[in-house]
N, C-alpha and C positions, 0 to 999 in steps of 0.2 A: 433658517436653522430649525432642525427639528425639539423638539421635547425633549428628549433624551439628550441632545447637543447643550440645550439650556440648563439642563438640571448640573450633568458633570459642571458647564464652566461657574453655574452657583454654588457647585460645592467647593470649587478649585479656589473660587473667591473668599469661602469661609474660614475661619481660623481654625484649624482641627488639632486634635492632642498632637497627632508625628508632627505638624510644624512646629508647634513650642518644641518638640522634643528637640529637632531638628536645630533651632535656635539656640537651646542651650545646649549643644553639642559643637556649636561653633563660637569657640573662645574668644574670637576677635570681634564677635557680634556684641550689642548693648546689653540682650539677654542672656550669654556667655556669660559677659565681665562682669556682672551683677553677679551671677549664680557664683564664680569662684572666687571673685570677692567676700562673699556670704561664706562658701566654705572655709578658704582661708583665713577667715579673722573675725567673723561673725560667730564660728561654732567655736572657737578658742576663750571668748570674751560671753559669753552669752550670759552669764551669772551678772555680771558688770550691767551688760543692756538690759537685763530681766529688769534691775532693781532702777534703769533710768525709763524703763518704759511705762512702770508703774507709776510715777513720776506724774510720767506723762498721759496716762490716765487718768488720774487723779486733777491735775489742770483741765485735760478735757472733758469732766464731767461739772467739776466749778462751775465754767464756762456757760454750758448748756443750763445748770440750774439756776444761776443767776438770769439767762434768758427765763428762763420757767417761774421763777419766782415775782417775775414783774408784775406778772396777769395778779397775782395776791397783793402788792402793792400797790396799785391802782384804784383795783375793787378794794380792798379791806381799807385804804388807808382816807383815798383823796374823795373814794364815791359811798360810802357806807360811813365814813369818817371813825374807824374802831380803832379806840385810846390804846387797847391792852396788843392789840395784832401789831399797832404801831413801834410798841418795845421789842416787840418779838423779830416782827422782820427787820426793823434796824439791827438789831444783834445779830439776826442772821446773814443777811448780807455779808457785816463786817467780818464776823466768824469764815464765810465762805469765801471773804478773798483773803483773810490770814493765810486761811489753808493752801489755796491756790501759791500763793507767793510762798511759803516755804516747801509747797513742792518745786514750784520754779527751780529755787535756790538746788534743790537737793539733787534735781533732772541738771542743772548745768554744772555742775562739780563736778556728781559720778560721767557722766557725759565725757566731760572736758581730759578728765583723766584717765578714761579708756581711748578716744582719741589721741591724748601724748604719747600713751605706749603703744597702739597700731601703727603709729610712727615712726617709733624708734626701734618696732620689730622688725616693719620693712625695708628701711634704711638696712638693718645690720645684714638681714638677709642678702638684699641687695648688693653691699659690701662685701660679703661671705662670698656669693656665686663670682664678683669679679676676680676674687681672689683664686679664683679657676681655672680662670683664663689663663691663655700662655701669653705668649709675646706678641705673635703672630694677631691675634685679639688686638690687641689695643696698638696696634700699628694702620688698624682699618677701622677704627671707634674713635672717633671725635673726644676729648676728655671733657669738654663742654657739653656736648646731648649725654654725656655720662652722668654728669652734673644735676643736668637738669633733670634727669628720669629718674634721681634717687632724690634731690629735695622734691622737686614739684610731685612728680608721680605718690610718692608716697604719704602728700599730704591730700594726691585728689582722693587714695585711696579712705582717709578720713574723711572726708568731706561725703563723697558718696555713699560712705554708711550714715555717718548723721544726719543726711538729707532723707536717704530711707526711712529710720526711727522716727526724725523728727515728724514727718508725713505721713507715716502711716498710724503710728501712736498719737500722734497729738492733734496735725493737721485733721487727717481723715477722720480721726474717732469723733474731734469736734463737729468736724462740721455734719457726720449723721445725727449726733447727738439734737443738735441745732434742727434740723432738719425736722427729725422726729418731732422736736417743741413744734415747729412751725406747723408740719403736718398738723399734730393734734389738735393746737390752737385754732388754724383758721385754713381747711381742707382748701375751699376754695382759692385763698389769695394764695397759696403755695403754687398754684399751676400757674401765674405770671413768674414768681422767681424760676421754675423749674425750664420755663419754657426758652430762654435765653443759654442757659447751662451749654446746650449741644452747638451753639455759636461757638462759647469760648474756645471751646475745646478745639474744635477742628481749627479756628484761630491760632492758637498756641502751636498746635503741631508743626502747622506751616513753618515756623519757623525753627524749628528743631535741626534739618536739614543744612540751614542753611549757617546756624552757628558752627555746626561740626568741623563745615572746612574752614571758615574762619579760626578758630580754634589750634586746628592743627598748624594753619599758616603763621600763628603767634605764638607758639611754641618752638617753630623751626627759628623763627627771629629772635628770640629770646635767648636761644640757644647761641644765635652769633654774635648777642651781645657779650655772653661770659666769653667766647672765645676770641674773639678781637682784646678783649680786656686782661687775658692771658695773655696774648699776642703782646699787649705793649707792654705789660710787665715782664715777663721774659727776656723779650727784645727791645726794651728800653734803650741798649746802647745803637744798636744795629738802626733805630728809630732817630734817635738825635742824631747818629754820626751821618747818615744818609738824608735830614732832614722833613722825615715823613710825619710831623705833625701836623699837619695840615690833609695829607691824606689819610691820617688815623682818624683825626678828626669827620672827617667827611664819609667814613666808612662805618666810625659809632654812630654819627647821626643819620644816617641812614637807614642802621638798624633800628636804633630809636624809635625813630618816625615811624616805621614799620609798624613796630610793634604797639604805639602810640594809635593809630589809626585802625591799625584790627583791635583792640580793644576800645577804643569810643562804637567801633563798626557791631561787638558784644555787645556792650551797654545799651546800643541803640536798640537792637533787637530784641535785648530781654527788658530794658524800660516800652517795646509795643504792648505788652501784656497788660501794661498798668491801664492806659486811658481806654483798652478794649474793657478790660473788667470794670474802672471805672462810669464808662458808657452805662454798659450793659448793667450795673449794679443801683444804678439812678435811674435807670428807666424803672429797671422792677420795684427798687423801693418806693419811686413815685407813683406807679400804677396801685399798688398797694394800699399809699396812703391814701387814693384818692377812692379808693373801694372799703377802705374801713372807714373812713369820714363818714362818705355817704350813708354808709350800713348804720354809722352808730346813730345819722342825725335823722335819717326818714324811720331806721325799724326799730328806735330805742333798745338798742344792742350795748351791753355796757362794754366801752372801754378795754379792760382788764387783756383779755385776749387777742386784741388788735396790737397791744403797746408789747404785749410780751413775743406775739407772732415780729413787728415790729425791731423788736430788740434782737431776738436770733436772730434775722434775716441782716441788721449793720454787722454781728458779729460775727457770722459768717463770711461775711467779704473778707476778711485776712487771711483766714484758712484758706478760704475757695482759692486765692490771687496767689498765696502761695504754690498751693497744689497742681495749679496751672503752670506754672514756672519751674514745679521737679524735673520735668525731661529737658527743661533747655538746662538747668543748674548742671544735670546729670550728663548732657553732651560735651558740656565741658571738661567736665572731668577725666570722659573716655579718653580723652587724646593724650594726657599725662600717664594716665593706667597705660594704656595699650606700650607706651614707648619703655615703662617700669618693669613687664611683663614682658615686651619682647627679651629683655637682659634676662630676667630669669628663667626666659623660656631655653635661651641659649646652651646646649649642654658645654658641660667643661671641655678642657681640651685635652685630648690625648695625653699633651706631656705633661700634668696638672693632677693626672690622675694616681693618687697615690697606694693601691689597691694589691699592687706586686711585694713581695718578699724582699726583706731590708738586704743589700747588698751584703756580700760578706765579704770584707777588706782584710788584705793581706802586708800587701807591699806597694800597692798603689801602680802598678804598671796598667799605661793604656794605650790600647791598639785600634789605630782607623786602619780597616781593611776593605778598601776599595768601594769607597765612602763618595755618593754621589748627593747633592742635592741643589734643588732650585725658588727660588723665593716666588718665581713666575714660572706658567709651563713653558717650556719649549728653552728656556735662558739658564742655563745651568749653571750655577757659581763654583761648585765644587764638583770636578769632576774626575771620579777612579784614584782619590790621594788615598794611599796606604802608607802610615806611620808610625811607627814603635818609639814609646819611650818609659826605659825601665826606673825601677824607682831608683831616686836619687841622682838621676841624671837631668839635663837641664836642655831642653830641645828649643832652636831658634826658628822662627817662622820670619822670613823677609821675604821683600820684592816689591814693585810697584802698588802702586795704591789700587784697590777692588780687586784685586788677584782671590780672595777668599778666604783671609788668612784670620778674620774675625769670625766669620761664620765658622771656623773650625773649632773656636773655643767656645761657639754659643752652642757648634752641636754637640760636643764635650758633656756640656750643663744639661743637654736636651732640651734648651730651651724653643727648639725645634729637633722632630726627630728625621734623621737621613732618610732620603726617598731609597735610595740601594745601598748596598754593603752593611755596614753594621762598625757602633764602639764600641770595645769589650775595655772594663776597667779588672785588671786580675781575673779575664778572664772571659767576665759574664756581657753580655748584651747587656748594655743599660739599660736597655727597651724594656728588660726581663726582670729591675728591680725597683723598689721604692725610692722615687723620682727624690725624696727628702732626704733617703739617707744616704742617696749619689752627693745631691749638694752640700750636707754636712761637711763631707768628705775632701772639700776645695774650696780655694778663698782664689777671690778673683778680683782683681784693680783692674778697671777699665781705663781708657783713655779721655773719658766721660764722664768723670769724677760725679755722681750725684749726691747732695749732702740732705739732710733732714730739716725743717725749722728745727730748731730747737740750741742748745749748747754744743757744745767744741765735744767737753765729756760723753755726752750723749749720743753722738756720732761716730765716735769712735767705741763706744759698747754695742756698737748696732755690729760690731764682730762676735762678741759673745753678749748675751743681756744680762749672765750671769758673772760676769767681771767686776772687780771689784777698783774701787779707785786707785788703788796701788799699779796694780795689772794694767789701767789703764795709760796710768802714769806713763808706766816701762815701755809699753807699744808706743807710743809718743815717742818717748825720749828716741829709741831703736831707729825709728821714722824721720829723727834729725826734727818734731817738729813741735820739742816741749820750750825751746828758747823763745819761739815767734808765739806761741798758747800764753806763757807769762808774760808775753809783754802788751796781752789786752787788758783793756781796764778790768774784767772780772777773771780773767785766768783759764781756767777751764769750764769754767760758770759764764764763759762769754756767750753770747747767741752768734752764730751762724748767716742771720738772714734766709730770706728763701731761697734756697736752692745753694747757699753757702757764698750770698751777694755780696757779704762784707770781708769774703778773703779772696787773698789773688790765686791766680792759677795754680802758682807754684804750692802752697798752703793747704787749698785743696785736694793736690796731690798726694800730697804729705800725712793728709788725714786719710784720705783713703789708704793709704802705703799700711797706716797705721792699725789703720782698724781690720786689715788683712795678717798681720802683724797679730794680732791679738785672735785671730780666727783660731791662729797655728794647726790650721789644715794640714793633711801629708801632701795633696798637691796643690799646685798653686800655676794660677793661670794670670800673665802678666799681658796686657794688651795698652803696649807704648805706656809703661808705667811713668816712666821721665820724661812724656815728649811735653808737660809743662813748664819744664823745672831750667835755670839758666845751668852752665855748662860748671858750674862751683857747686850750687847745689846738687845736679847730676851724681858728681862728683860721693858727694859726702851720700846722696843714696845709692849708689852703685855697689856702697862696702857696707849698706843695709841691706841692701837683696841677696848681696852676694853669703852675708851670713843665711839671711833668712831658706835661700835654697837648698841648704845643705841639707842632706839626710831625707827631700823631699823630691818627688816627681814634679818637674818645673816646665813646663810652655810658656816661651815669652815671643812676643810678639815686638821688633823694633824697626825705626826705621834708621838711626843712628848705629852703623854696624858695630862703631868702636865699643855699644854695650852688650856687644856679644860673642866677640872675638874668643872668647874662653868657654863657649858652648861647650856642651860634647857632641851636640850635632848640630849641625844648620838643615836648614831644609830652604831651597829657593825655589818660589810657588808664584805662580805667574798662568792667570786667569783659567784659575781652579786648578789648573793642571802642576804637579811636583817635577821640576826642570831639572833639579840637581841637587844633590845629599851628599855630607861631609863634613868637615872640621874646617875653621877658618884655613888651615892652611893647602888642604886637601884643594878646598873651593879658589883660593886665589891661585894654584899652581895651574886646576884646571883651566882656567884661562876662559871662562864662561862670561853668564850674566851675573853672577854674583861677584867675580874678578873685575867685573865694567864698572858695578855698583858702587865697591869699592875704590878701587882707581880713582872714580867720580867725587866722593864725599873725600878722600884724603886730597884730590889735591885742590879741593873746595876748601879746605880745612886751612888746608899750607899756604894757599893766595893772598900774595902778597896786598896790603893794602894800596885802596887805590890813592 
């Protein structure tokens, strides 16, 4: 290899400004995450760390001068034996670690409470961007690594700036501080402690590496803890009635363990640091004592500088063993960042995006016009349906199950937008107005009742927030479901459960009926509103919907036809495709598949017992 071959690959080897540059341009890099970590929440808070870094100045100069002040206690006190320096430096001492100790105090307070709120900024942030997201999102996101990227992530992103402060303000400044006394004191024995240093270091590194993916491995497992742990709360029944305690059990421990073992597998790798600094921290200190012994017993060298050189050098070992330990603390940390920052790298989603001109509602008329879409390429669920329904009229959607007859009221809402054709409500492309003030505009009961923690009351305001208990009262009652609300122990002040565990299906319904009910939208989108309800309560909600459509644009979706017989259209939709349109009696003269449908359920209906 010639010269010129040598020199490029030493320079290629060196660290040059365009590689930092380069580094911190790439956000998923350590130096990335650092640097916008720094931006985002370090320049927001900086007044906050100005006054804890002071702090921490102030501790690390204590530190040093208590090392510095030895060499005067030594000499003035134990080897010159002076009465009046002995008052003196006792006071000052004492003086010097008051002060240390209420900077302490002062550095972990202001500290402590600029960390609670980077907490609870990123959390809400965090929370904000999901709130972005459509549906489509969180049907391909785990709600457990959701979980986990908003507590863990945004307590590493704490951690990582206090480890920075901490280390660089207090760590690093002591230990030059230190350094310096030692220098000054005794030139010579500084070059054994200095000569071990470049050991450490390349030591510690090693293992930087290797925590990373450990790391990330125990975050993936942590993450299947929460969602197994969702999994059996959820499907608690689905768990007892099928018997799977025994395989939930073997599935949490499993994670466990996991997760168990890559963190002893952490601990192991960040406790290597201790006995390598240890080692090395005994050896220097010993070769030390045994060159200030010598020194002081053949050259009559007094003391004072040896003990003071001495005292920086034990004190520095906590800084040093710390500071050696930042990169591995701070690899930890990357792997909750990076998962926190993926979500909010994520931009919103189209239909989320509320940036278009508030709809301007008329009468509520809406038209699919040759409306195609697919949840997967190439698998089309809704294909070429065109359907008008003016206001005040009440459209049926039936037929076999997966025909696409739900996706038509999710494209309605836009909770996904149609790959071809277009909704017009009164007119306009939905696409073309403010996604909020479409939904304002429609109250929807799904077949999927979801209820809130919280009270009976409170679930049923989640139609309007600004309802007042009267209002709420009425929607209840309307819903058939103020008899069954009074007859819990607190009334409407009752709790729910998670996910509405402590009412039946039917009850459920009922509050959802309700709080659709109290929306009083112009339209209204029914998806199997009754298919919890037994055939008496049906009954008694059928002449609650039936009021509640009136004067409204209505799509309901059944699969009991007897609740729809009084349409003013039916539409029979069978695998994406519109088969047949008409009035019940239109459709059963036709003699179709809605005529079979029928046929089927009434003489299901009529059969005799067995």
């Amino acid at each position: 290899m010639n010269n010129t071959a040598v020199e490029q690959e030493r320079r290629r080897r060196l660290p040059s400004w365009a590689g930092f540059k380069r580094a911190l341009a790439d956000e998923n890099g350590s130096v990335g995450i650092i640097a916008r970590v720094l931006r985002s929440n370090f320049r927001v808070h900086w007044r906050g760390y100005a006054i804890s870094i002071f702090f921490l100045l102030i501790v690390a100069s204590t530190t040093s001068l208590a090392a510095w002040i030895m060499r005067d206690v030594v000499n003035q006190i134990f080897v010159k034996r002076d009465v009046e320096m002995l008052w003196v430096l006792s006071f000052g001492v004492m003086a010097l670690f008051v002060v240390k100790g209420a900077a302490t105090y002062g550095q972990m307070v202001v500290q402590s409470r600029i960390g609670n709120r980077i907490v609870a900024e990123n959390q809400k942030r965090f929370y904000q961007r999901c709130l972005q997201f459509g549906i489509e999102f969180f049907n391909e996101r785990a709600s457990s690594e959701l979980i986990m990227a908003n507590s863990v992530g945004a307590q590493a992103i704490r951690g990582l700036l206090d480890t920075l402060v901490v280390s660089v303000a207090r760590d690093f400044v002591t230990l030059v501080g230190l350094v310096a006394v030692m220098v000054i004191q005794a030139p010579m024995m500084s070059l054994f402690a200095f000569v071990f240093a470049p050991v450490a270091i390349v030591g510690v590194s090693r293992l930087v590496k290797r925590i990373r993916g450990i790391a990330r491995s125990e975050f993936t497992s942590a993450t299947q803890i929460i969602a197994i742990m969702q999994e059996t709360v959820h499907g608690a029944k689905i768990v007892k009635a099928f018997g799977l305690d025994g395989h939930m059990q073997a599935r949490m421990g499993s994670a466990i363990d996991l997760v168990e073992k890559r963190a002893n597998k952490i601990s192991q790798l960040q406790a290597r640091t201790s006995p390598l600094m240890e080692t090395l921290g005994g050896i220097s200190v010993g070769l030390v004592i045994l060159y200030a012994g010598w020194s002081t017993i053949s050259s009559g060298k007094t003391p004072g500088e040896f003990m003071s050189f001495i005292t920086a050098l034990l004190l520095a070992y906590e800084p040093a063993k710390r500071l050696a330990r930042v990169h591995v603390g701070l690899a930890e940390n990357f792997v909750a960042i990076r998962a926190l920052f993926s979500v909010l790298d994520t931009p919103p989603s189209v239909t989320e995006l509320d940036d278009k001109p508030p709809i301007t509602f008329s009468r509520g008329n809406i038209e699919l016009d040759e409306v195609y879409f697919a949840y997967r390429a190439k698998e089309p669920v809704v294909r070429g349906v065109s359907l008008t329904v003016e206001h005040g009229k009440r459209l049926a959607l039936v037929g076999p199950s997966g025909g696409g007859k739900s996706t038509l009221l999710s494209l309605i809402q836009r909770f996904y937008d149609v790959q071809k054709g277009a909704i017009r409500v009164d007119g306009q492309d939905i696409r073309n107005v403010s996604v909020n003030s479409l939904r304002h505009h429609i109250s929807f009961v799904s077949q999927d009742v979801f209820l809130f923690s919280g009270s009976v009351r409170d679930n049923i305001r989640i139609g309007r927030l600004d309802a007042s208990d009267e209002e709420v009262e009425r929607a209840a009652r309307d819903a058939f479901a103020h008899d069954f609300i009074m007859a819990m122990p607190k009334g409407y002040d009752s709790t729910v459960g998670e996910n509405g565990v402590q009412l039946s299906g039917g009850q459920r319904q009922r509050i959802a009926i309700a709080r659709a009910i109290l929306k009083n939208a112009p339209i209204l989108l029914l998806d199997e509103a009754t298919s919890a309800l037994d055939s008496e309560s049906e009954r008694v909600i059928q002449i609650a919907l039936d009021k509640l459509v009136q004067g409204r644009t209505t799509i309901v979706i059944a699969h009991r036809l007897s609740t729809v017989v009084h349409a003013d259209e039916i539409a029979v939709i069978e695998n994406g495709i519109v088969l047949e349109r008409g009035t019940h009696g239109e459709l059963v003269r036709k003699g179709g598949l809605y005529e079979k449908l029928y046929r089927y359920q009434f003489a299901e209906h009529h059969s005799p017992a067995a």
